[in-house]
C-alpha positions as semicolon CSV with decimal commas, in nm:
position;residue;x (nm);y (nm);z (nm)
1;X;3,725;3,775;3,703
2;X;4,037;3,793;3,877
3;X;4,289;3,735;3,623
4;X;4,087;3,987;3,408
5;X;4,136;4,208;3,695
6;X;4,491;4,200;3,764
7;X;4,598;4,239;3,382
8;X;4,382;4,535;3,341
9;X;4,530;4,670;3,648
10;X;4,861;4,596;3,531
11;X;4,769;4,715;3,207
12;X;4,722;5,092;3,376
13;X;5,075;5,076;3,467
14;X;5,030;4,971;3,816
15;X;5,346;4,712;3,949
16;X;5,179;4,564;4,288
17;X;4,793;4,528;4,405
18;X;4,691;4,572;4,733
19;X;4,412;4,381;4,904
20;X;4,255;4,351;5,246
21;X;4,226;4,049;5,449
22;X;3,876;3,991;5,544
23;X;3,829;3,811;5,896
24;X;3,465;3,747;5,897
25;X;3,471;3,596;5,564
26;X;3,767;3,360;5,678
27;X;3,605;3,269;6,012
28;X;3,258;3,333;6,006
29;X;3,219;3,101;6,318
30;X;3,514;3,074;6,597
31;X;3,762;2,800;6,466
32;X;3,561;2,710;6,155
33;X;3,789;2,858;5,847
34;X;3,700;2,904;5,500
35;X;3,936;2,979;5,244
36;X;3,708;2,839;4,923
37;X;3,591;2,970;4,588
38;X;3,605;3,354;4,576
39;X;3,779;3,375;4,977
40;X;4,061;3,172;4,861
41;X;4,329;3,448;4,969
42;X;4,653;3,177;4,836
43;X;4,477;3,125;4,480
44;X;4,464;3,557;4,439
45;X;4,788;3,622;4,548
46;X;4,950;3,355;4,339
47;X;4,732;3,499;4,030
48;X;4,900;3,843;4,089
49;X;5,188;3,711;4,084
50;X;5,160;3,461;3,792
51;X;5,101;3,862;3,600
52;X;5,462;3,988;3,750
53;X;5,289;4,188;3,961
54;X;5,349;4,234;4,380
55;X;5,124;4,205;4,678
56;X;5,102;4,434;4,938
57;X;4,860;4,257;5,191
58;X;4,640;4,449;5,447
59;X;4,554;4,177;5,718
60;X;4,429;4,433;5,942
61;X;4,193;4,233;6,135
62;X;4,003;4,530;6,188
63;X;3,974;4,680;5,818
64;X;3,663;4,913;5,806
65;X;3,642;4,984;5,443
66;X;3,300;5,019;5,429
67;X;3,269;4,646;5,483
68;X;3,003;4,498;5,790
69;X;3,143;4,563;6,060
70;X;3,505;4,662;6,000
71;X;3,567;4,274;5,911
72;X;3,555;4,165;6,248
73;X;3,362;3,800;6,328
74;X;3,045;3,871;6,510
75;X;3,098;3,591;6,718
76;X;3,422;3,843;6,859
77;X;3,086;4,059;7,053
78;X;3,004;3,783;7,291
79;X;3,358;3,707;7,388
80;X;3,336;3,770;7,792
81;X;3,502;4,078;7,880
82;X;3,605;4,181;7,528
83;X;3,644;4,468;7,437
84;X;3,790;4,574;7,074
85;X;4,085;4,732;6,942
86;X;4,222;4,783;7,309
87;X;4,486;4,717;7,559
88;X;4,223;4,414;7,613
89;X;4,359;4,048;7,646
90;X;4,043;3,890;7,524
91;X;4,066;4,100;7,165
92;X;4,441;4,096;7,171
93;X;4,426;3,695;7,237
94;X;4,163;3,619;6,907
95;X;4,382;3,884;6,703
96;X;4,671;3,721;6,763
97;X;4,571;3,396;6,700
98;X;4,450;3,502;6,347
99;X;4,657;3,753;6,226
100;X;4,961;3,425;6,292
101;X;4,706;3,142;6,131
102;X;4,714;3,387;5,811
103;X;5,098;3,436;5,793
104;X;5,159;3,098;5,854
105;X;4,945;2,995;5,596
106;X;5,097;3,257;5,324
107;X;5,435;3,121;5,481
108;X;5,373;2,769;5,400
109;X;5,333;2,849;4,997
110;X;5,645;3,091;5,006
111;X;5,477;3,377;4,926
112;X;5,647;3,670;5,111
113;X;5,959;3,853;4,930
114;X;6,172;3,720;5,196
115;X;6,074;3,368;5,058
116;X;6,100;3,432;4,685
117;X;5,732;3,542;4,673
118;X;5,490;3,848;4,611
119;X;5,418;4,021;4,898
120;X;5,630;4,298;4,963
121;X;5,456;4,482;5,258
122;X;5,198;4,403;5,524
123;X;4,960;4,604;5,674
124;X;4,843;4,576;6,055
125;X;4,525;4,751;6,217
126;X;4,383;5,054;6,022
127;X;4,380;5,420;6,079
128;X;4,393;5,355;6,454
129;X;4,474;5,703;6,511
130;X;4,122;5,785;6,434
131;X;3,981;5,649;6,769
132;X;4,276;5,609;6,976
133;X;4,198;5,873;7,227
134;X;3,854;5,741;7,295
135;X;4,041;5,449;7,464
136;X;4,274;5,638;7,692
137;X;4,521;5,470;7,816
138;X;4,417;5,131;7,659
139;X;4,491;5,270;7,350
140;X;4,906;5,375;7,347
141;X;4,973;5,023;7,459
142;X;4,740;4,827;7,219
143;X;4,975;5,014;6,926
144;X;5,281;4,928;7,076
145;X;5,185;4,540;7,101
146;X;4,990;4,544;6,773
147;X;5,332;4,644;6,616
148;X;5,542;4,412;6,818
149;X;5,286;4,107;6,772
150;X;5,351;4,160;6,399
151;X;5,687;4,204;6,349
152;X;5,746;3,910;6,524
153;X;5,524;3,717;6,352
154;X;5,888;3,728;6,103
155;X;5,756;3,744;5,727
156;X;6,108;3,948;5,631
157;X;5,868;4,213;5,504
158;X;5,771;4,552;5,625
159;X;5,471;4,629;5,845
160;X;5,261;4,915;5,782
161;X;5,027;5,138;5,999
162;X;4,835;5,343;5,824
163;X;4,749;5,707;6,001
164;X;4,939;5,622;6,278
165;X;5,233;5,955;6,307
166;X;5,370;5,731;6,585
167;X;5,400;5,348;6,457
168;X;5,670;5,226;6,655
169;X;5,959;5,090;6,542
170;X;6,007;4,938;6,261
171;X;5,613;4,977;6,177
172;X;5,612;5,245;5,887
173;X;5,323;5,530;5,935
174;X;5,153;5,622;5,601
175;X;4,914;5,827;5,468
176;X;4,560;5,779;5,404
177;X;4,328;6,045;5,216
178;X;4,294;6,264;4,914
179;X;4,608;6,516;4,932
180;X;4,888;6,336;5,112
181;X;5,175;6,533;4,903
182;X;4,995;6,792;5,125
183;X;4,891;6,703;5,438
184;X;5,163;6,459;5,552
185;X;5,384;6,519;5,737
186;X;5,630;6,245;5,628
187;X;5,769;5,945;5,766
188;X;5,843;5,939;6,189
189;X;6,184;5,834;6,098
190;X;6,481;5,844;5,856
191;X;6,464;5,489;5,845
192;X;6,190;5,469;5,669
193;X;5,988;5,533;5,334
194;X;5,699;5,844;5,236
195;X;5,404;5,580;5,198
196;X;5,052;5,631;5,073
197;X;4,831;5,354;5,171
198;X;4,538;5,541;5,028
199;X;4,476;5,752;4,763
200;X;4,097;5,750;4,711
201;X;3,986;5,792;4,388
202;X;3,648;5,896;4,403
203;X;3,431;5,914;4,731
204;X;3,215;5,614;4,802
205;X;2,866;5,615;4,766
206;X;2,624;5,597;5,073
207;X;2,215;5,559;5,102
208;X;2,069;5,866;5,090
209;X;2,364;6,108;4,943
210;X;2,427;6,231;4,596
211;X;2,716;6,069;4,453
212;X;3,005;6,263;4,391
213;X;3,357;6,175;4,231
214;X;3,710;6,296;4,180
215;X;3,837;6,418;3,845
216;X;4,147;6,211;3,680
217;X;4,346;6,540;3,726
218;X;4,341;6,595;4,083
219;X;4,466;6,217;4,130
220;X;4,712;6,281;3,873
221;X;4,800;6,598;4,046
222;X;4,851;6,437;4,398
223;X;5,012;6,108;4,302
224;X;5,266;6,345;4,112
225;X;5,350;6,557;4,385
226;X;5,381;6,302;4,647
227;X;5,628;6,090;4,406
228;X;5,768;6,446;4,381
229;X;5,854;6,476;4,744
230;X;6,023;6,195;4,782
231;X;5,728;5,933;4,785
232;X;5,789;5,555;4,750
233;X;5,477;5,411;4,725
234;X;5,133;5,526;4,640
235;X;4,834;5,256;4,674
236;X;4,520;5,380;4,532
237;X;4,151;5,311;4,709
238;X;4,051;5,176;4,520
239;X;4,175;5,114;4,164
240;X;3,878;4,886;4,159
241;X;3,619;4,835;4,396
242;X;3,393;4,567;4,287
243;X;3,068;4,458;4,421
244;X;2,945;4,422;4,796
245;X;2,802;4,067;4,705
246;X;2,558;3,910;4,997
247;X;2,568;4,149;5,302
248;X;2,930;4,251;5,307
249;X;2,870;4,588;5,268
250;X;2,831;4,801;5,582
251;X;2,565;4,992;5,713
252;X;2,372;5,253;5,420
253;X;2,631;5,144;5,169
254;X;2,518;5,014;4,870
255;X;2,631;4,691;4,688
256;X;2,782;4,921;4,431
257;X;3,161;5,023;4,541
258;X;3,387;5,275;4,406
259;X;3,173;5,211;4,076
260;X;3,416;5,565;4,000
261;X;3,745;5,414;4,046
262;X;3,976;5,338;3,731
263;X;3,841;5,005;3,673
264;X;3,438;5,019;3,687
265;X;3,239;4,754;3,927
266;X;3,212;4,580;3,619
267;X;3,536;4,559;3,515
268;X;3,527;4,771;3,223
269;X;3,772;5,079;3,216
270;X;3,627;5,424;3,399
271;X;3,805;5,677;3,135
272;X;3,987;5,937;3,114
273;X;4,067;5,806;3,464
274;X;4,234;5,464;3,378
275;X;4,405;5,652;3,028
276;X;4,525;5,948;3,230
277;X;4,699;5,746;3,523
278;X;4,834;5,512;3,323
279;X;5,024;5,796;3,156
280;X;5,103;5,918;3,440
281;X;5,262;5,577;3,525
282;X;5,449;5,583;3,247
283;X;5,584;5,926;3,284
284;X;5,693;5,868;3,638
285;X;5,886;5,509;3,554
286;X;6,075;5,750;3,283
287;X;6,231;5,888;3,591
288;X;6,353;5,561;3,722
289;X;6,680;5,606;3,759
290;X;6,751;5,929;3,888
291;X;6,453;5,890;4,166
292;X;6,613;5,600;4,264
293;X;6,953;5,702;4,251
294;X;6,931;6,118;4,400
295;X;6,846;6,317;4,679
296;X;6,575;6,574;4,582
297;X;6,611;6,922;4,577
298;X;6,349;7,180;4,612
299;X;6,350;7,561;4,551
300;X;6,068;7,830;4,380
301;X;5,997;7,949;4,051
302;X;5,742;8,180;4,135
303;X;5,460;8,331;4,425
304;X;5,306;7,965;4,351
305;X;5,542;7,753;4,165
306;X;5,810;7,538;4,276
307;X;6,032;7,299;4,150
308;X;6,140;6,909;4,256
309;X;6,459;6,825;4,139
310;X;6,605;6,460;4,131
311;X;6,986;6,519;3,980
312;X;7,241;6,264;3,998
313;X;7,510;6,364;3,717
314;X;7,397;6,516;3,360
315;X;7,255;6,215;3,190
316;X;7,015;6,114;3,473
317;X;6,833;6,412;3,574
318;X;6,411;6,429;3,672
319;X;6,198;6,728;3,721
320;X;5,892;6,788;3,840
321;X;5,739;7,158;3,795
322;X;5,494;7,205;4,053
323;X;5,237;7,497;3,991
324;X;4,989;7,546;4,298
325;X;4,751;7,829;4,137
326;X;4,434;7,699;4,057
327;X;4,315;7,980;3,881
328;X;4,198;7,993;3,513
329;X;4,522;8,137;3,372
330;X;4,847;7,955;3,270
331;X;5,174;8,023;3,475
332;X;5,523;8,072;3,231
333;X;5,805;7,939;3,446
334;X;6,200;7,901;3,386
335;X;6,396;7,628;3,468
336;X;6,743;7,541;3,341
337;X;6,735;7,814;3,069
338;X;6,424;7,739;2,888
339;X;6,021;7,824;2,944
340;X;5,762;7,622;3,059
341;X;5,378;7,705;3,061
342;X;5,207;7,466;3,340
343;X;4,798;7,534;3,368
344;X;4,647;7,562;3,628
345;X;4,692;7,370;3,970
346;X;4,906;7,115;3,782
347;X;5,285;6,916;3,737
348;X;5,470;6,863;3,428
349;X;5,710;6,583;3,464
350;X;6,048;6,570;3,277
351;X;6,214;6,276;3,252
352;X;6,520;6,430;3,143
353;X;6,474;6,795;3,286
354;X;6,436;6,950;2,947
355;X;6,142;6,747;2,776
356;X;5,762;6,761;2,926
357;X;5,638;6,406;2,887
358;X;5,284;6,424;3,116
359;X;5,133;6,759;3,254
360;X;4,879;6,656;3,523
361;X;4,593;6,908;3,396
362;X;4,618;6,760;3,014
363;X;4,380;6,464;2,992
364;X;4,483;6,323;2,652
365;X;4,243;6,016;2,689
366;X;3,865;6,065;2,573
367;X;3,556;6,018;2,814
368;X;3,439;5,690;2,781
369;X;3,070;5,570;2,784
370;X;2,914;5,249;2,961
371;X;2,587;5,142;2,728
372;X;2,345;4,835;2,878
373;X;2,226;4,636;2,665
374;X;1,906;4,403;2,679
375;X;1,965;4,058;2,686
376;X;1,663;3,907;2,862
377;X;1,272;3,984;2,864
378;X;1,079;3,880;3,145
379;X;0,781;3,946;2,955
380;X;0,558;3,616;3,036
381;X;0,360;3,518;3,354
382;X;0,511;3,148;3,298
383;X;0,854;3,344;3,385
384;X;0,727;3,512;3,738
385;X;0,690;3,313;4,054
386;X;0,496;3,563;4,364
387;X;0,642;3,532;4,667
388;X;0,430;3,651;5,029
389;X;0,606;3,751;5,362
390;X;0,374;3,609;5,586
391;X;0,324;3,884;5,872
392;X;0,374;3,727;6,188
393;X;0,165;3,767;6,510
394;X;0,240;3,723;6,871
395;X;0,120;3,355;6,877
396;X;0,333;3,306;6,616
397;X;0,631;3,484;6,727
398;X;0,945;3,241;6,769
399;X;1,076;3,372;7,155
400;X;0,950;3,616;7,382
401;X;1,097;3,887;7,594
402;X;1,014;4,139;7,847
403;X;1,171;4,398;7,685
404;X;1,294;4,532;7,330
405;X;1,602;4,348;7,227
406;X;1,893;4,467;7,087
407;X;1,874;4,415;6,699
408;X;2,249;4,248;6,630
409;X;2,285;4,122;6,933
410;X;1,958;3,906;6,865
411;X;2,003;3,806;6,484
412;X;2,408;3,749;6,555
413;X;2,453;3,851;6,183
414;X;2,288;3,584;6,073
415;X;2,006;3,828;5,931
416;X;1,959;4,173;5,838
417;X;1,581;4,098;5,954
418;X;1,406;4,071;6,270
419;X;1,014;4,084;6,375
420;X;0,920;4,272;6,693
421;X;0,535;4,182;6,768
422;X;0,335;4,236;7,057
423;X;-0,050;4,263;7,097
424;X;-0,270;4,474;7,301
425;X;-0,667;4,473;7,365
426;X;-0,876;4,775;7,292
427;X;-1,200;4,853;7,443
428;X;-1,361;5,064;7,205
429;X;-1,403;5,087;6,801
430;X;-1,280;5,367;6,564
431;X;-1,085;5,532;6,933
432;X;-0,839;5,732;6,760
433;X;-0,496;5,604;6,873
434;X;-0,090;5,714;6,733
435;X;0,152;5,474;6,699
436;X;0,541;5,582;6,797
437;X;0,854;5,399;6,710
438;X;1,183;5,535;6,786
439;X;1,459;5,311;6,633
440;X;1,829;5,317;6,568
441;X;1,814;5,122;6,222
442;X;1,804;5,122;5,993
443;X;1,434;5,061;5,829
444;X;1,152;4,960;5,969
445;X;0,787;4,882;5,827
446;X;0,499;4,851;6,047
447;X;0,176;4,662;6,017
448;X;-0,119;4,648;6,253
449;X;-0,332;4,300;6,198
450;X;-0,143;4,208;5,913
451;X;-0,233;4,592;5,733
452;X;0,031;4,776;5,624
453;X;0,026;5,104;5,777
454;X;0,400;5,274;5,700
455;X;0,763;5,264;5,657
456;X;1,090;5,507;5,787
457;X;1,415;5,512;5,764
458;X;1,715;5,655;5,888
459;X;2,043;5,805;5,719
460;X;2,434;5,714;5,702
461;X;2,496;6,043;5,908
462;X;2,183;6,021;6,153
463;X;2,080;5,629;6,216
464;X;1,805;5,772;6,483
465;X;1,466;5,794;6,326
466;X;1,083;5,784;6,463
467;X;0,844;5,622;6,277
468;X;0,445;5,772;6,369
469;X;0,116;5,674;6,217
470;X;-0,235;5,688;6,345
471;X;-0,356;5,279;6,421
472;X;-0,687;5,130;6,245
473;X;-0,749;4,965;6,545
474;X;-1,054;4,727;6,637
475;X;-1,244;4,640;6,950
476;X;-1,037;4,357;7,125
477;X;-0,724;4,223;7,029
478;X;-0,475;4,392;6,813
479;X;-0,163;4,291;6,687
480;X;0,140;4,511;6,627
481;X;0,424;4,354;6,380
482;X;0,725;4,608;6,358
483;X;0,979;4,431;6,099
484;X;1,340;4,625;6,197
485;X;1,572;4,618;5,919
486;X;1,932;4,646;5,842
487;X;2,133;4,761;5,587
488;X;2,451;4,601;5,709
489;X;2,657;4,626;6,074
490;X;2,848;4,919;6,116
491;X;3,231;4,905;6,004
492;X;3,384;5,167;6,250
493;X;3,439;5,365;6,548
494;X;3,537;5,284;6,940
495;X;3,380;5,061;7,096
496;X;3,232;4,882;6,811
497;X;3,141;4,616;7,022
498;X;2,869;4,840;7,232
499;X;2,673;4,955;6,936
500;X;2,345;4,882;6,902
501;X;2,075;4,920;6,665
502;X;1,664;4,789;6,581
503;X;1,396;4,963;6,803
504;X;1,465;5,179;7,153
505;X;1,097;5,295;7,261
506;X;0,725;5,210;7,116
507;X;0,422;5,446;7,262
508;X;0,058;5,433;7,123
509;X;-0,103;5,729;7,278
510;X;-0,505;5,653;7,257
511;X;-0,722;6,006;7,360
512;X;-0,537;6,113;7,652
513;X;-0,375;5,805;7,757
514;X;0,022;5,725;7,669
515;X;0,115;5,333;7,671
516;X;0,483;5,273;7,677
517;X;0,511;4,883;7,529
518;X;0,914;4,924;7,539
519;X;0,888;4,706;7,867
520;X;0,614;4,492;7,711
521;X;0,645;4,115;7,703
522;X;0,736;4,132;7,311
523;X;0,711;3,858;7,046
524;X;1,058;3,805;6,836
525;X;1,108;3,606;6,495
526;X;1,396;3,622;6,303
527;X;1,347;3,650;5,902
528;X;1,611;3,463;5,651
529;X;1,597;3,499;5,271
């Protein structure tokens, strides 16, 4: 799908795609590399810019983006002494060594600017800014020799650090989030360029929360006024998101991502959003010249309306008129001796500072349907196969322990599944006894002698949960199977490393006697589909 992809992308008026760089997939075991099939990062990059289009590559390592865990390598957690994103030699030592065994690779096939190539800007760590106080004074010097470590890695590109107000030297901060014409507060140096690493264009969708989206307008509205105030460079996240094939995505996200974006998970074109930026590109590369070429000016035209000027000489002149009132009624304005009626909470964009060619708030593009079709029947019993989890028991467990394990820290991401079973001898028949799980994720079903007996979950916002259920139990030996279950590692936060997850305490309380099993020897089997 990829050069599908890229021409509808460049078909929307976009002139470079942006893509992250994901470790885990490229060394899913220390030393052991794999750039093939869909991972091969050289055979993209040279697609994009077989279509005239430029790179702008996000190596990270750590990425987030709502993929499992951030895109760091699992195997990175039982590193001795590590200890992530940190003034932490282990961490800084692996990071290093991957972040150079990418650009040397990229290097080799000439495909930086500097080189004749695509890529035009890099990206290193991401919105670091976010934890950095959680690691005190690790955290000050892990920035300063995350941006030293890259610019010396020489690519004759810029390096980018997105949310990070002080990126040192030549690093350029940028902007991540939904109103950056807004809320930043602009480049940490004359030296450098108003960038927008991410201008999300609907909010991703999570287990267990409505979706919600963002209208074409608002983009429109934001991409206009940070081009408006002087910005070089606006990356939007994402113009298509795609499908969390596997177990890529992260914990409670769905395989579905940015499904809202311009370009569908699909493929096909979300509309009026694709139509309505694309005319918005087009407006905005009307201005070419005299953005390039002129120093902004800025001054009002009402309580709420203001005007960007980009004015060279009297043949190459841009405006942008800016009104800020979101309420229901149109705003008349003046400018240069004629009247202009903006809507509300919108920019009209004149190429030439006379003629309106794209008003934010006027979606000319109609709404667009997606229709399924059927194409298959599975209609037949010759066309089912049943397939049976067998339900393990403590005999059959695979390894023992005297204690409850840590859930990724046991499967080493080589499973979203693993079996806790243990067993336990009653006395008496029909003795009415609860059963008490308290886990940190993310599902977990429980069975008692191979019965079902109930499920729970937890939530993207609250990963604690408590399972309880009254037992069936029978005179002598029961067994307890508790299958924990993920829905992917987490993707962010300090100390990433020291998170855990699966089950923290399991009680039966039988009459008026409470049995804590959380020290119990326990029965473990790991489950692969």
């Amino acid at each position: 799908m990829w050069p599908y992809l890229i021409s509808k992308a460049r078909a929307g008026g976009l002139d470079a795609i942006d893509t992250y760089v994901f470790w885990n997939l490229h060394e899913p075991q220390q030393g052991q590399y794999d750039f093939s099939g869909r991972k091969d990062l050289v055979k993209f990059i040279k697609e994009v810019h077989a279509q005239g289009l430029y790179v702008c590559l996000r190596i990270g390592p750590f990425i987030e983006s709502e993929w499992t865990y951030g895109g760091l390598p699992f195997w990175l957690h039982d590193v001795p002494g590590i200890v992530f994103r940190s003034d932490n030699e282990p961490f800084k030592y692996h990071m290093e060594r991957y972040a150079k065994m990418i650009v040397k690779m990229l290097k080799a096939e000439k495909l930086y600017a500097s080189q004749g190539g695509p890529i035009i800007l890099s990206q290193i760590e991401n919105e670091y800014k976010n934890v950095e106080a959680a690691f005190h004074e690790k955290g000050p010097p892990y920035v300063k020799w995350a941006a030293k470590m890259a610019v010396g890695l020489q690519t004759g590109v810029p390096w980018v650090m997105c949310k990070q107000d002080d990126a040192p030297d030549p690093v350029i901060n940028a902007c991540n989030g939904l109103r950056c014409g807004e809320t930043f507060s602009g480049p940490n140096s004359p030296r450098k360029p108003a960038i927008w690493t991410e201008n999300w264009t609907t909010v991703y969708q999570v287990y267990g929360k409505e979706t919600r989206s963002r209208f074409a307008e608002d983009i429109a509205f934001h991409t206009a006024l940070f081009i408006a105030k002087g910005g070089s460079f606006v990356n939007y996240y994402m113009y298509h998101g795609g499908t969390n094939f596997g177990r890529t995505a992260a914990e409670y996200v769905p395989t579905s991502y940015y499904d809202q974006a311009p370009i569908d998970e699909y493929g096909m074109l979300r509309q009026p959003k694709h139509g309505h930026m694309k005319e918005l590109h087009a407006s905005i590369k009307l201005c070419r010249k005299p953005l390039l070429s002129s120093k902004w000016t800025n001054f009002s035209l009402g309580h709420l309306q203001e005007a960007f000027v980009f004015e060279r000489n009297s043949h190459e002149c841009a405006a942008f008129l800016v009104n800020h009132d979101g309420r229901s009624n149109a705003t008349t304005v003046h400018f240069k001796g004629l009247s202009y009626k903006l809507p509300p909470k919108s920019i009209s964009i004149l190429p030439d500072c006379k003629t309106v060619a794209f008003n934010t708030a006027q979606v000319s593009t109609q709404y667009g349907t997606r229709l399924a079709t059927r194409r298959q029947k599975f209609d037949s019993i010759e066309q089912w196969k049943e397939y049976k989890e067998y339900i393990p028991s403590f005999d059959k467990s695979s390894f023992r322990a005297n204690m409850l394990l840590e859930h990724m820290n046991t499967t080493k991401d080589s499973s979203d599944y693993l079996w806790y079973t243990f067993r336990f001898h009653q006395n008496s028949s029909n003795a009415h006894s609860v059963l008490t799980v308290n886990s940190l994720g993310h599902n977990l079903h429980a069975f008692v002698n191979g019965e079902f007996i109930g499920s729970a979950h937890g939530s993207h916002d609250n990963k604690s949960f408590t399972l309880q259920r009254s037992l069936p139990l029978k005179r002598g030996t029961n067994d307890v199977s508790l299958l924990s279950v993920m829905t992917g590692l987490p993707d962010g936060g300090a100390y990433l490393e020291r998170r855990v997850a699966g089950l923290r305490r399991v009680t039966i309380q039988r009459q008026h006697e409470l049995h804590d099993f959380t020290t119990y020897l326990w029965g473990y089997r790991v489950l692969f589909f």
